[in-house]
N, C-alpha and C positions, 0 to 999 in steps of 0.2 A: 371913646369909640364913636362921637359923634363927627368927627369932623375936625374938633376942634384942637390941633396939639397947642401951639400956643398957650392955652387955656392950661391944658392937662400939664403943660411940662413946666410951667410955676406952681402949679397944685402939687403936683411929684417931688420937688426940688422942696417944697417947704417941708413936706410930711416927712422925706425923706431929713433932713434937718433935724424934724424934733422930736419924729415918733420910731419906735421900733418894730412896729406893724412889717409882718413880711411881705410887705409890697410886691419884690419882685416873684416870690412863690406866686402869691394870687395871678399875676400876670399870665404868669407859666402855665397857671391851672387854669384859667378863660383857656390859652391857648390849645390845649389837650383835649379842654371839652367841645371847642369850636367855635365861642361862644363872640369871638372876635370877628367880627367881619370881615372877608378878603378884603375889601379898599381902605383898611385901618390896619393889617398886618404891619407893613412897614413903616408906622408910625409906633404903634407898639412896641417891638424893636428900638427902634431909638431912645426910648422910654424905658424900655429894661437895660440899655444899653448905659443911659444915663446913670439908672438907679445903680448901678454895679459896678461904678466908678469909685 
């Protein structure tokens, strides 16, 4: 949520690999609570979009 996808969507791609961590839930719940900043919404998306492949 910094700025950074590049960064986040190798970190995502790995955990998603090895862990069973409900990544995309958490994602969901920033999302609900707000907790995402407008100018990272649509980077997040792509990231939930990734992880639910």
């Amino acid at each position: 949520m910094q700025g950074r996808y590049n960064e986040a969507e190798a970190l995502f791609r790995q955990l998603k690999e090895k862990s069973d961590l409900p990544l995309l839930k958490d994602l969901e719940d920033f999302a609900k609570t707000g907790a995402i900043p407008k100018e990272r919404e649509a980077d997040v998306e792509r990231i939930k979009q990734m992880l639910s492949e």
